[in-house]
Backbone as numpy.savetxt, mean C-alpha at the origin, in Angstrom:
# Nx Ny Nz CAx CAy CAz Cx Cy Cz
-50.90 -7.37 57.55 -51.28 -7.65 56.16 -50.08 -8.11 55.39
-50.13 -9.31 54.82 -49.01 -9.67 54.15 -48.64 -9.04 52.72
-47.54 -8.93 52.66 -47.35 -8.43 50.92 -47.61 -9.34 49.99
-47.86 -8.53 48.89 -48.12 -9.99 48.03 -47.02 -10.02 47.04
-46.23 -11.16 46.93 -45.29 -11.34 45.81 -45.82 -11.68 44.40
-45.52 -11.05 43.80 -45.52 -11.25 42.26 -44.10 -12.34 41.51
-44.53 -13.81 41.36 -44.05 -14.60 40.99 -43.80 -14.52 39.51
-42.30 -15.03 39.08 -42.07 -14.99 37.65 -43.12 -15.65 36.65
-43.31 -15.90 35.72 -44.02 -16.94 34.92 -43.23 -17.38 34.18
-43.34 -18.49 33.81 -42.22 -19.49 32.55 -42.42 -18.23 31.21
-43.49 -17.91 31.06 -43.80 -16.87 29.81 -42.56 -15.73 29.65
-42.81 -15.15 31.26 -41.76 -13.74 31.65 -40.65 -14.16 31.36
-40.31 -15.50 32.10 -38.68 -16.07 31.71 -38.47 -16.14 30.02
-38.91 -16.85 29.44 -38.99 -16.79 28.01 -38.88 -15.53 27.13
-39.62 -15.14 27.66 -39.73 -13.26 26.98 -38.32 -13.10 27.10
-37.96 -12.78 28.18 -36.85 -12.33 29.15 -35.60 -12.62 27.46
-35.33 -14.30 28.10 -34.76 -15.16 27.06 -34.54 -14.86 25.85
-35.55 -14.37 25.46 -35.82 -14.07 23.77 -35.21 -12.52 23.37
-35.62 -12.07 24.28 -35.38 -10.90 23.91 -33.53 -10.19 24.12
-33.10 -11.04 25.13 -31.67 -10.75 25.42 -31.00 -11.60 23.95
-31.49 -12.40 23.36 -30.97 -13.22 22.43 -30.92 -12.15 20.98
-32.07 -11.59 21.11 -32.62 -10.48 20.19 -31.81 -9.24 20.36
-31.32 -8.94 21.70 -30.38 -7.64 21.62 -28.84 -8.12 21.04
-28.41 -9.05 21.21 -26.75 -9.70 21.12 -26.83 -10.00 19.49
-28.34 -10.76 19.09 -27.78 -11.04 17.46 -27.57 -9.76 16.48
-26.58 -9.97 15.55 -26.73 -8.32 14.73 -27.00 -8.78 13.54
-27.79 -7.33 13.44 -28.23 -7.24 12.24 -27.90 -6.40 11.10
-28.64 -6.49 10.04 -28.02 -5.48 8.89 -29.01 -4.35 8.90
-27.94 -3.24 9.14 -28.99 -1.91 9.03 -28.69 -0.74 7.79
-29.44 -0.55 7.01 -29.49 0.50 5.86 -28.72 2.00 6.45
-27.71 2.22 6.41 -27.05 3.32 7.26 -26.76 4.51 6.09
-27.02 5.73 6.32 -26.38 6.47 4.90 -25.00 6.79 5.30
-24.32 6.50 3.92 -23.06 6.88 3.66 -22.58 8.26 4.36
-23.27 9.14 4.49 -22.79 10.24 4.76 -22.75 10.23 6.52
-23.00 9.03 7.40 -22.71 8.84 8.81 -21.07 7.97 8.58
-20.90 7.32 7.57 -19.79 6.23 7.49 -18.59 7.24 7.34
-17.16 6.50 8.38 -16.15 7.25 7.92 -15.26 6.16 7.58
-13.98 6.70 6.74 -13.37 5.36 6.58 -12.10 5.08 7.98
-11.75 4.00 7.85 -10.82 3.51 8.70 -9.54 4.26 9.34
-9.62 4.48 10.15 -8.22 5.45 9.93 -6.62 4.79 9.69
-5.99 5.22 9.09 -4.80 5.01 8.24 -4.94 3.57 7.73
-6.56 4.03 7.10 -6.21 2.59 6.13 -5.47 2.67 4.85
-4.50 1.39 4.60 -3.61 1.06 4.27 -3.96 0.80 2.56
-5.03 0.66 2.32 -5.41 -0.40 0.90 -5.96 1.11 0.07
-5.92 0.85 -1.41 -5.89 2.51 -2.11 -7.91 2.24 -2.65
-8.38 2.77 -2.66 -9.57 2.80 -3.57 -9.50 3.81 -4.18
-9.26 3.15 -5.72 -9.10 3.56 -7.16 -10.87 3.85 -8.05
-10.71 4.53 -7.92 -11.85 4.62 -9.34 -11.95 3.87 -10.37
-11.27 2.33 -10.49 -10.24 1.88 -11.91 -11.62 1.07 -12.66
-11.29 0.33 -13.67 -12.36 -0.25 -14.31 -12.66 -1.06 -13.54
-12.85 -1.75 -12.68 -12.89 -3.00 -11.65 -14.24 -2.31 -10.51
-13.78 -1.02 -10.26 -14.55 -0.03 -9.33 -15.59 0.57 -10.21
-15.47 0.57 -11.55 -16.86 1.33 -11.97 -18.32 0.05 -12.42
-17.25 -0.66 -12.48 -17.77 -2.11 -12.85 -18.60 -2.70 -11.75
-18.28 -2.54 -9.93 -18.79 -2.80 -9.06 -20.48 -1.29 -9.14
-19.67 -0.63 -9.39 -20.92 0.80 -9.04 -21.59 0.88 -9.99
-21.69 -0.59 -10.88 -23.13 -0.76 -12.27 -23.57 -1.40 -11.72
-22.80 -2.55 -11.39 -24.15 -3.63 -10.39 -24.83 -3.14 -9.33
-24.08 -2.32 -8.35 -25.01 -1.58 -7.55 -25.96 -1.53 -7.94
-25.88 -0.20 -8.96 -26.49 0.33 -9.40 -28.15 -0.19 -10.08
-27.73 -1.31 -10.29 -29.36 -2.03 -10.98 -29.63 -2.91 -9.92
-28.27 -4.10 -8.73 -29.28 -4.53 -8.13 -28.79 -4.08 -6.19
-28.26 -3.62 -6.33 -27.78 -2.91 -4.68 -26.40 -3.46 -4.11
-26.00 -3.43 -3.08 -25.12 -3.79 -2.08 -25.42 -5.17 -1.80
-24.80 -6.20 -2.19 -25.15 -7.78 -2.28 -24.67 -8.27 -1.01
-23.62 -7.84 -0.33 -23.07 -7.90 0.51 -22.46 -7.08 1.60
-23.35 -7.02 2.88 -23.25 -5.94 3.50 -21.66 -5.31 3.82
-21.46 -4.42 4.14 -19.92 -3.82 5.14 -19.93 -4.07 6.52
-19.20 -3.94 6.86 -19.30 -4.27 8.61 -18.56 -2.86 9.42
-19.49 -2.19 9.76 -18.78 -0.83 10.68 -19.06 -1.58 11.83
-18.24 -0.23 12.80 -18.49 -0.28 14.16 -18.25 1.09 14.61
-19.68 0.83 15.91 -20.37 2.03 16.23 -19.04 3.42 16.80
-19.32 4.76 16.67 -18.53 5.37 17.00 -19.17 6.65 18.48
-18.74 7.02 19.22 -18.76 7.58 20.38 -20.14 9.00 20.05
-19.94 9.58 18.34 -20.65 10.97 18.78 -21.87 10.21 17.99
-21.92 8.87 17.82 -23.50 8.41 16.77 -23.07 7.85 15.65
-22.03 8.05 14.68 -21.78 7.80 13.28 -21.07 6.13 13.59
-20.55 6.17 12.52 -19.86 4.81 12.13 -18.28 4.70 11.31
-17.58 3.76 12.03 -16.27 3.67 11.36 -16.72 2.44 10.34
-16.14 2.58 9.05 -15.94 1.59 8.25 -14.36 0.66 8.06
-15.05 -0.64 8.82 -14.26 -1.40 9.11 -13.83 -2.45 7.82
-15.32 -3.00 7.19 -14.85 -3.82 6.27 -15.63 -3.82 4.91
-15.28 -2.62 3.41 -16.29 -2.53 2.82 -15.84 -0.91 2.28
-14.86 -0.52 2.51 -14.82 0.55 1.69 -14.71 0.82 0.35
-14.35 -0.30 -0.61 -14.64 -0.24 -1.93 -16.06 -0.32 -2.10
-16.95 -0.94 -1.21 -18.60 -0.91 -1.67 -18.66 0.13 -1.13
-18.78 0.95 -0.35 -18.90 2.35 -0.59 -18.30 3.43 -1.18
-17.54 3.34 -1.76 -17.09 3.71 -2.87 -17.79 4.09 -4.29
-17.87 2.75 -4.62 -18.76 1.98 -5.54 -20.61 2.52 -5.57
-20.87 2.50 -4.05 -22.51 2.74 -3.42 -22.48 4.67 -4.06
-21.50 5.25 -3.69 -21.38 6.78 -4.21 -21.14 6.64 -5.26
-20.31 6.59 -6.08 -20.54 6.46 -7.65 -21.68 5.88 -8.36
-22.65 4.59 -7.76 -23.74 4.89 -8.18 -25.10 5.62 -7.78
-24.76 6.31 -6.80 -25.77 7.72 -6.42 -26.50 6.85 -5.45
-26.23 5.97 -5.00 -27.05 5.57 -3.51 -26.40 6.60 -2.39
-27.37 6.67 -1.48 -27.20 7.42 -0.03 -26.89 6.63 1.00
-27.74 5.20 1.07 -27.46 4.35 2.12 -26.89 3.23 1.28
-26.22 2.49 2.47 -25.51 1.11 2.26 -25.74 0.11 3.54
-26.24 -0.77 3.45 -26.00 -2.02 4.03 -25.28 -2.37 4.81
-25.79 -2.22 6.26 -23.92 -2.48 6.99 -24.36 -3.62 7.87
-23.53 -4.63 8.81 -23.23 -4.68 9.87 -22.58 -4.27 11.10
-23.77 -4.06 11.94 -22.68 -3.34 13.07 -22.49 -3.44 14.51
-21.15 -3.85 14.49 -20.79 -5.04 15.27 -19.34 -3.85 16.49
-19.62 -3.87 17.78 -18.68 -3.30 18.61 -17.30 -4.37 19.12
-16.39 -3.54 18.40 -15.24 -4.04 18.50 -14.21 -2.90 18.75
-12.93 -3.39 19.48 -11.90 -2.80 19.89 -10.98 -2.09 18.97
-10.17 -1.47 19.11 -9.15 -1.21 18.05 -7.99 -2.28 17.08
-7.76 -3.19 18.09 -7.32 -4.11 17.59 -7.76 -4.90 16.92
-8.99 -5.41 17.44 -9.73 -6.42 16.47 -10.60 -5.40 15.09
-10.74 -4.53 15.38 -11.12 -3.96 14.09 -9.92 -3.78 13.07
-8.89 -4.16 13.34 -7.62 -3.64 12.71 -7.47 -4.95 11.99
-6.99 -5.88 12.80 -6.86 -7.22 12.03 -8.23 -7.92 11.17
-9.46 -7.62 11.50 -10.72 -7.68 10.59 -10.74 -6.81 9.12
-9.91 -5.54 9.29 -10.17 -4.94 8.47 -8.55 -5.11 7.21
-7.53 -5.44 8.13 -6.63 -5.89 6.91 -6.70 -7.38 6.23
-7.37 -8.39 7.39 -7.45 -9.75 6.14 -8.71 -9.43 5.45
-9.62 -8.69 5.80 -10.78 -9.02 4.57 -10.13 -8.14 3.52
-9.70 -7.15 3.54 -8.48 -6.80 2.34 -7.62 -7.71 1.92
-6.73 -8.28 2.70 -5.81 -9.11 1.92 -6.18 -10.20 1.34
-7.42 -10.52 1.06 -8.16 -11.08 -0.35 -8.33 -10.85 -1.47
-7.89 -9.54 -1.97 -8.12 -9.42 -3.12 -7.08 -9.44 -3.90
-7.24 -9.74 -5.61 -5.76 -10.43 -6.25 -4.72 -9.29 -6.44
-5.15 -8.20 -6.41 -4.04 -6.73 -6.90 -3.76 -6.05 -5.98
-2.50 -6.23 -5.18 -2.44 -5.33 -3.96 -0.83 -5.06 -4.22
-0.71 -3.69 -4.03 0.88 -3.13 -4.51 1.47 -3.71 -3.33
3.02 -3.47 -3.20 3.88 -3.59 -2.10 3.63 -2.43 -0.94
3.09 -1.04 -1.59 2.90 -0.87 -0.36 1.24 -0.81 0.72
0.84 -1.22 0.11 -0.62 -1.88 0.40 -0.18 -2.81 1.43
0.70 -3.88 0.85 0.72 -5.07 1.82 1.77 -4.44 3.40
2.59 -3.51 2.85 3.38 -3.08 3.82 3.12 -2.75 4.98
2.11 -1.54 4.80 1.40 -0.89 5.85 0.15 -1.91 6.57
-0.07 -2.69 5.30 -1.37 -3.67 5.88 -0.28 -4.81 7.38
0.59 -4.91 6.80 1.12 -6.08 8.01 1.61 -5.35 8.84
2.07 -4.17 8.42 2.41 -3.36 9.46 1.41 -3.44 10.57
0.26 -2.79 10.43 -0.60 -2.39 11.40 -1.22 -4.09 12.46
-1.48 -4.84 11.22 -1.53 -6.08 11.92 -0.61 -6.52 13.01
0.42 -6.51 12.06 1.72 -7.05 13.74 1.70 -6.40 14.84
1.24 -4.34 14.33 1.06 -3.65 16.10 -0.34 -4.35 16.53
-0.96 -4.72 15.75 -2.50 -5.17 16.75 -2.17 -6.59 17.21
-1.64 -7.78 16.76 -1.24 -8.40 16.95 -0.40 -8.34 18.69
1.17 -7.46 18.28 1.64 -7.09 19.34 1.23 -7.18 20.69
-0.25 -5.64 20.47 -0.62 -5.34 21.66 -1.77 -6.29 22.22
-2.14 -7.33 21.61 -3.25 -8.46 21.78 -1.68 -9.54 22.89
-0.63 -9.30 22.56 0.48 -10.00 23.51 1.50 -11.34 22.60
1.47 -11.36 21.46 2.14 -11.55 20.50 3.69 -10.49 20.78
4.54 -11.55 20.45 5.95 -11.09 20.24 6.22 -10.45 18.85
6.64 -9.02 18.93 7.35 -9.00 17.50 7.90 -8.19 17.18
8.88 -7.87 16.10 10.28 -7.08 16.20 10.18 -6.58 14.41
9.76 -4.67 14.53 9.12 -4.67 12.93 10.14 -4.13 12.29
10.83 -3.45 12.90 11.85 -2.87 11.67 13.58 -3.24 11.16
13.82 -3.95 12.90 15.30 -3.67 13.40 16.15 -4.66 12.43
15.43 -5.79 12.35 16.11 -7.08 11.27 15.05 -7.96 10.42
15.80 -8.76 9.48 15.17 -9.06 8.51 15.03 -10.72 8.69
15.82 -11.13 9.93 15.36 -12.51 10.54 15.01 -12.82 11.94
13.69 -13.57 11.77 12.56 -13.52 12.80 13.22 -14.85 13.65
12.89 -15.23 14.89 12.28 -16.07 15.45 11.29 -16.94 14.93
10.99 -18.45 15.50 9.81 -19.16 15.84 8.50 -18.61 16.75
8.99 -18.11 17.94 7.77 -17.28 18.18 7.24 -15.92 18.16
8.42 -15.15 17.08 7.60 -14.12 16.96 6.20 -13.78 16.01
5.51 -12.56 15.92 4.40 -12.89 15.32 4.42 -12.54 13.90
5.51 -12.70 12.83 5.66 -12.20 12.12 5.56 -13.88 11.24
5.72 -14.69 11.76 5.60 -15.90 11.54 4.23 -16.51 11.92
3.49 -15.86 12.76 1.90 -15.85 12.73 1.43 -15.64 11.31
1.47 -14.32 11.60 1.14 -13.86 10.35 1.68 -14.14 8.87
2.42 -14.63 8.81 3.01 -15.55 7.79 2.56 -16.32 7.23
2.02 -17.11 8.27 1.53 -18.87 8.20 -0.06 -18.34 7.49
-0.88 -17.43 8.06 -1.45 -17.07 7.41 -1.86 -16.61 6.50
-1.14 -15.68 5.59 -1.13 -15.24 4.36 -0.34 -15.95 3.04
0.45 -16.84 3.75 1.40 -17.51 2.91 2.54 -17.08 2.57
2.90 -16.36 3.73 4.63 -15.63 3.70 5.34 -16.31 4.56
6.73 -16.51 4.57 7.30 -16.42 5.39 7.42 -15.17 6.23
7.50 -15.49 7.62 8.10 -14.30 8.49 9.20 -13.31 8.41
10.12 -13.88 7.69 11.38 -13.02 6.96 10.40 -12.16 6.01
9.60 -12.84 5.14 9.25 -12.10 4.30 7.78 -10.85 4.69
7.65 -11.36 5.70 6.82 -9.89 6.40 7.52 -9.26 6.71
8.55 -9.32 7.49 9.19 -8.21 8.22 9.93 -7.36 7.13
10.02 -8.02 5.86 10.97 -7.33 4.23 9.82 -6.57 3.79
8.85 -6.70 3.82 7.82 -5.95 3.35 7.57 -5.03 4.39
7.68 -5.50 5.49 7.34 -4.17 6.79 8.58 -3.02 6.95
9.33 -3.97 5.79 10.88 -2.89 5.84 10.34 -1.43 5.10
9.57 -1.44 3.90 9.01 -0.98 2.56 8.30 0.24 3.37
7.98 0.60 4.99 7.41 1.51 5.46 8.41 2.47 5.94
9.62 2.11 5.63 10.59 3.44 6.19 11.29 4.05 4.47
10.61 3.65 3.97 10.59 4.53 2.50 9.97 5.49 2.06
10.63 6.83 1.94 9.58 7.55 1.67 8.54 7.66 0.28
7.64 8.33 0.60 6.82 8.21 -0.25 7.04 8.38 -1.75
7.48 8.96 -2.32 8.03 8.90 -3.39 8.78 7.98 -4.62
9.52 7.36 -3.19 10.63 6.15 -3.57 9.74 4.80 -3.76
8.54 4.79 -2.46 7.22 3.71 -2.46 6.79 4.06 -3.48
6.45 5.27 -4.56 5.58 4.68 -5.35 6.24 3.96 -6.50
7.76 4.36 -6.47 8.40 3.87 -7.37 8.62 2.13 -7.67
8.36 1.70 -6.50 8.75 0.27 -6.10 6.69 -0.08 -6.43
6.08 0.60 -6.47 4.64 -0.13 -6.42 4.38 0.52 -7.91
5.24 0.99 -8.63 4.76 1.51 -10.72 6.00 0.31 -10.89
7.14 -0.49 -10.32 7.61 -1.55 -9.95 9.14 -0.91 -11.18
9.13 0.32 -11.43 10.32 1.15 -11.52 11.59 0.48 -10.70
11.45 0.45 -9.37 12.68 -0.29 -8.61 11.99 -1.35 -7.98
12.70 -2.27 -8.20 12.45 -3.77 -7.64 12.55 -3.89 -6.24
11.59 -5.07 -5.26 11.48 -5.17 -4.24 12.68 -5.64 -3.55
13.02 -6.47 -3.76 14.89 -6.58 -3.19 15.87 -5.35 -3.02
15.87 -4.71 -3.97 16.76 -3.64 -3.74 15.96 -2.18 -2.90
14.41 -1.83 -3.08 13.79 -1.27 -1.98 13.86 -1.44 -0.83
13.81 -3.07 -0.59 14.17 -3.51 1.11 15.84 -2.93 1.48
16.70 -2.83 0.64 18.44 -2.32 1.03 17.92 -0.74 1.30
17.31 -0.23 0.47 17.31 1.46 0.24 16.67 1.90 1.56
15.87 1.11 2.20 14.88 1.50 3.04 15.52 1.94 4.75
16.91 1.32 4.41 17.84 1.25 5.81 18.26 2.93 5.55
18.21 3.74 4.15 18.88 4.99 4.08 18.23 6.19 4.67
18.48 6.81 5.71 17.74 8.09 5.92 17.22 9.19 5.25
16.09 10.20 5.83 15.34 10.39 4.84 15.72 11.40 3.90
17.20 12.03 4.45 17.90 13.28 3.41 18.49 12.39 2.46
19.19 10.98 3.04 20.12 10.31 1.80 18.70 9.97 0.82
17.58 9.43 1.39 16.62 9.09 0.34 15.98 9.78 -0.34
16.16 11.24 -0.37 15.73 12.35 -0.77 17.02 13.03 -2.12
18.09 12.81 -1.46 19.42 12.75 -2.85 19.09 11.52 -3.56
19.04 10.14 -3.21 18.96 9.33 -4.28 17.86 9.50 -5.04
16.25 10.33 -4.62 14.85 10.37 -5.12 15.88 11.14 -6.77
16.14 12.37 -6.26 16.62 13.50 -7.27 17.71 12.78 -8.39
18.40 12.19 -7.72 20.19 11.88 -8.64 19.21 10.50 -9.65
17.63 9.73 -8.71 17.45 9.03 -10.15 16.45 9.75 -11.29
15.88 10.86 -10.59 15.08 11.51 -11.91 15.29 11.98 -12.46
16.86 12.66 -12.33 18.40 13.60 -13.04 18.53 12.74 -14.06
18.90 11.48 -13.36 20.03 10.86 -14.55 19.10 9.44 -15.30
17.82 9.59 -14.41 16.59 8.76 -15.15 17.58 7.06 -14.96
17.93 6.93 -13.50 17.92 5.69 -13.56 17.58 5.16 -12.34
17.49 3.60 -11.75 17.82 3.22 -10.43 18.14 2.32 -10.34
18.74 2.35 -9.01 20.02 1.10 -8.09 19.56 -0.57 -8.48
20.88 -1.31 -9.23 20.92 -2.52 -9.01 20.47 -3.27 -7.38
20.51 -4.15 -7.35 19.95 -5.14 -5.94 22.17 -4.84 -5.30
22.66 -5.26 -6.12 24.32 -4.69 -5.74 24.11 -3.41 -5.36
23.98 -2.24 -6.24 24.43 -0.90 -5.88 23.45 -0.21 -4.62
22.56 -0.88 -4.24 21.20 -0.81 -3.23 21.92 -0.95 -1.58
22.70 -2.43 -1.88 23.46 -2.78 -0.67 24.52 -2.41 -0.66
25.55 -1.97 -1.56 26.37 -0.68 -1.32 26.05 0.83 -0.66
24.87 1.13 -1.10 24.67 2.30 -0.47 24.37 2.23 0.71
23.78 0.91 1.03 22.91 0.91 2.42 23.99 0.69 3.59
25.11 -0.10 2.89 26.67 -0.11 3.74 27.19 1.26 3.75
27.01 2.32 2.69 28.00 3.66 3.35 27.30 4.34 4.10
25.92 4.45 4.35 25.39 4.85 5.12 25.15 4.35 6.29
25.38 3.14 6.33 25.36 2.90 7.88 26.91 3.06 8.04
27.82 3.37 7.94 29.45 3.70 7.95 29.32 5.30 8.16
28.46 5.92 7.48 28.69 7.82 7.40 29.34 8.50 6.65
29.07 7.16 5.32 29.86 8.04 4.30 29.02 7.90 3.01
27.53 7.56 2.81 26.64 8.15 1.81 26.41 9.59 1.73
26.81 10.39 0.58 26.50 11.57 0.26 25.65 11.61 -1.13
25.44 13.17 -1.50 24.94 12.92 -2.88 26.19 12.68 -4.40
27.41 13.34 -3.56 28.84 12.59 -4.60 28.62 11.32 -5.38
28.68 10.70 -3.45 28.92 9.07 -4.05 27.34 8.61 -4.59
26.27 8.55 -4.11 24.97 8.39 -5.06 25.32 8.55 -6.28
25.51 9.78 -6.79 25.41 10.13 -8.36 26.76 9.17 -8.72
27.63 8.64 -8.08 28.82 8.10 -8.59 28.02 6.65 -8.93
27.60 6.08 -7.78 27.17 4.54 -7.87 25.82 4.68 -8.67
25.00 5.64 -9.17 23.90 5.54 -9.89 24.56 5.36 -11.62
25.32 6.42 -11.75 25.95 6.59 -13.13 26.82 5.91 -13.85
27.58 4.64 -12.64 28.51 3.64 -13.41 27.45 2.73 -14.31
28.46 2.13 -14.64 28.29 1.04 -15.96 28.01 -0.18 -15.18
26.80 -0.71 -15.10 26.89 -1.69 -14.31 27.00 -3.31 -15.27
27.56 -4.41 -14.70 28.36 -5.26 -15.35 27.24 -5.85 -16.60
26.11 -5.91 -16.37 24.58 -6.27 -17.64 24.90 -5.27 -18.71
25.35 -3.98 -18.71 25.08 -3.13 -19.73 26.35 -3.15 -20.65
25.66 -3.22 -21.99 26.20 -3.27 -22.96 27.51 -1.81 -23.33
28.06 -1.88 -23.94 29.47 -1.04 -24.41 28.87 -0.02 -24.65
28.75 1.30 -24.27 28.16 2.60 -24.61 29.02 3.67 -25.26
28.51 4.08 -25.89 29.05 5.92 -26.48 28.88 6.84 -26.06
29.79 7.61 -25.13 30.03 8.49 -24.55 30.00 9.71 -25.37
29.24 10.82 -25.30 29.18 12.35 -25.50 30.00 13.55 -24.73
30.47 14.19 -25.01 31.00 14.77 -23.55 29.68 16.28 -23.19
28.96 16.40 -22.26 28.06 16.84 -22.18 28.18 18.42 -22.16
29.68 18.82 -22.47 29.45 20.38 -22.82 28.97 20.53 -24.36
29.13 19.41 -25.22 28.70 19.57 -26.43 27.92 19.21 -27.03
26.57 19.23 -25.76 25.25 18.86 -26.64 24.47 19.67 -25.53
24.53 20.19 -24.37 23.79 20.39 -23.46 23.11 21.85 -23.76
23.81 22.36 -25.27 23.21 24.02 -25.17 22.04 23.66 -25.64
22.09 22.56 -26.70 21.07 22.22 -27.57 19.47 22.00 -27.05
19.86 21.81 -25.60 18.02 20.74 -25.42 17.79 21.85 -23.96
16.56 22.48 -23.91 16.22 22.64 -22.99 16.81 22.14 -21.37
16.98 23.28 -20.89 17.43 22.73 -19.01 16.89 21.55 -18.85
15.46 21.75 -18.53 14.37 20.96 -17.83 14.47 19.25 -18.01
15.24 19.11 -19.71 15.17 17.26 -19.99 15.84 17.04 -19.04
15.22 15.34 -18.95 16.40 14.50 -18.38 16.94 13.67 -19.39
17.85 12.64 -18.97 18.92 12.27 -20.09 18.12 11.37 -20.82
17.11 10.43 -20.01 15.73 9.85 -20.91 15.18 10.82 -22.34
15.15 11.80 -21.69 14.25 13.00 -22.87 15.06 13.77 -23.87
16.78 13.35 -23.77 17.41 13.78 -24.41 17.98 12.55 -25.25
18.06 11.50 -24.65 18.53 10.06 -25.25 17.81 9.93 -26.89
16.10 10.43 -26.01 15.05 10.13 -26.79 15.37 11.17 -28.37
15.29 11.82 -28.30 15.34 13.60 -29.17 16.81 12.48 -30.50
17.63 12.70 -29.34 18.79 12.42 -30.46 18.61 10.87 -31.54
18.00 9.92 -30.96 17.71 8.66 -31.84 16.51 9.12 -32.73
15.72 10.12 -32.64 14.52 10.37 -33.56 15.08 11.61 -34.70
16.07 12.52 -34.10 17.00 12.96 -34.77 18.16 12.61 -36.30
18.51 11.30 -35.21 19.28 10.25 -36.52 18.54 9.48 -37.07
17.66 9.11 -36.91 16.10 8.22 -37.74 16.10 9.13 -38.65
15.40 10.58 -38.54 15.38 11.14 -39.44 16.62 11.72 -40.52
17.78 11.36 -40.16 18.93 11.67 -40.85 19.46 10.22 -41.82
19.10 9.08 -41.34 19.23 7.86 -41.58 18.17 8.11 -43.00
17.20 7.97 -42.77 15.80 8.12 -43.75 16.13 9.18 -44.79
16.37 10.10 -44.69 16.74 11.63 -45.55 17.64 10.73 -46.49
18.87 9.96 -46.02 20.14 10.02 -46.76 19.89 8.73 -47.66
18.88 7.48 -47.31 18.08 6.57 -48.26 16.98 7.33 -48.87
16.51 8.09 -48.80 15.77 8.53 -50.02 16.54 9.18 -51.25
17.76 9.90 -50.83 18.96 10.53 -51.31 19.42 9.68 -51.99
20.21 8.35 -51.71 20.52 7.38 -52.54 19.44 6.73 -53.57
18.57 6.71 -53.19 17.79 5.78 -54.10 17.28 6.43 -55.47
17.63 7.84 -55.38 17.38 8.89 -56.75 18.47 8.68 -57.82
């Protein structure tokens, strides 16, 4: 008795066809927020600011206009790859779900997806961009890209710092000066991103280790000042020599640097009983000019009787 074969049909093939086409395309699925996690050590800040409450009104009346893009995670949930200000935004206006795409990707390519659709937007501090190229150049890197992040501040033609350059509209020197901005500690970063100390002289400070950067944090909130783009690369020379201390800091913070005008010296045993420990010389500068305002004013009302 012969077997009987069961022959394909053009239909079966088609089905077949359709339906493998149907598993590969993606789609947008309504996911609740409370499966979404965010990126890990993502780099970009989500602020509550007027810009963010402003996004979580429109939500709010007409939804998520534009989906996020996660990718799937191992126990069921979801990493948020591209879209964490709309969820942000999706919780402040009391939605549960958000709109995603979700698309399986590697570590790397979720890395570089998730810092250029960030590096679109117009307000991004220095250290936003820092950590953002940072992480790019390691994904970059390990994709087999050449590149060299901390050691110097001039690149090659083929390293990838000049990739990434060409793309954002930096030079490669000028990524790797911004990738300098990650051996700063935190403190000193926020100072350079409230733009307190300027980016030129952050890139010198950033060569200082983290006890010398920890005396200079203190000697500028003491004496309420910080390092010229000069006194930045002075320090960054005694310390690579082994002879930055907190001496010489407070020495090179407290000179007269060649911009500043002729000053009047106090000698500080004879005012220091007067003002609380706690001021700094900002909060004492301040006291004494509102002091003589009012002594100035007293002595014209005095005359004019």
């Amino acid at each position: 008795m012969r077997a009987s074969i069961k022959l394909t049909t053009v239909a079966d093939l088609f089905s077949t066809e359709e339906s493998r086409a149907e598993q590969q395309r993606e789609k947008v699925m309504e996911i609740p927020l409370s499966e979404i996690s965010d990126f890990p050590g993502h780099p970009f800040k989500v602020k509550a600011d007027e810009e963010m409450l402003e996004m979580a009104e429109s939500i709010k009346q007409y939804g998520v206009l534009v989906p996020g893009l996660v990718r799937p995670k191992t126990d069921g949930s979801y990493e948020m790859v591209a879209g964490h200000r709309r969820k942000k935004a999706s919780e402040l206006a009391g939605r549960e779900m958000m709109p995603c795409i979700v698309r399986e990707l590697d570590d790397d390519q979720a890395t570089i997806i998730m810092v250029d659709s960030n590096l679109q937007r117009e307000n991004i501090s220095p250290s936003e961009k820092a950590y953002a190229y940072k992480m790019k150049m390691e994904a970059m890197n390990r994709q087999g890209q050449r590149t060299d992040l901390t050691s110097r501040q001039v690149v090659g033609k083929l390293e990838s710092a000049d990739v990434l350059g060409r793309e954002v509209g930096e030079s490669g020197r000028q990524i790797q000066r911004y990738i300098r901005l990650t051996e700063l500690t935190p403190y000193i970063l926020e100072m350079v991103d409230d733009k307190r100390i300027a980016f030129n002289p952050a890139v010198e400070l950033s060569y200082l280790d983290e006890e010398e950067q920890k005396a200079l944090y203190e000697t500028m909130q003491s004496e309420d000042c910080t390092p010229s783009l000069a006194q930045a690369q002075r320090m960054k020379k005694l310390s690579q020599d082994g002879r930055l201390n907190v001496d010489v800091i407070f020495s090179i913070l407290t000179e007269e640097k060649p911009n500043q005008k002729e000053k009047m010296t106090i000698q500080r045993e004879r005012i220091d009983r007067f003002f609380p420990r706690e001021f700094t010389e900002k909060q004492r500068e301040d006291l004494i000019v509102q002091l003589l305002e009012s002594w100035y004013k007293k002595r014209q009302r005095e005359q004019e009787r």
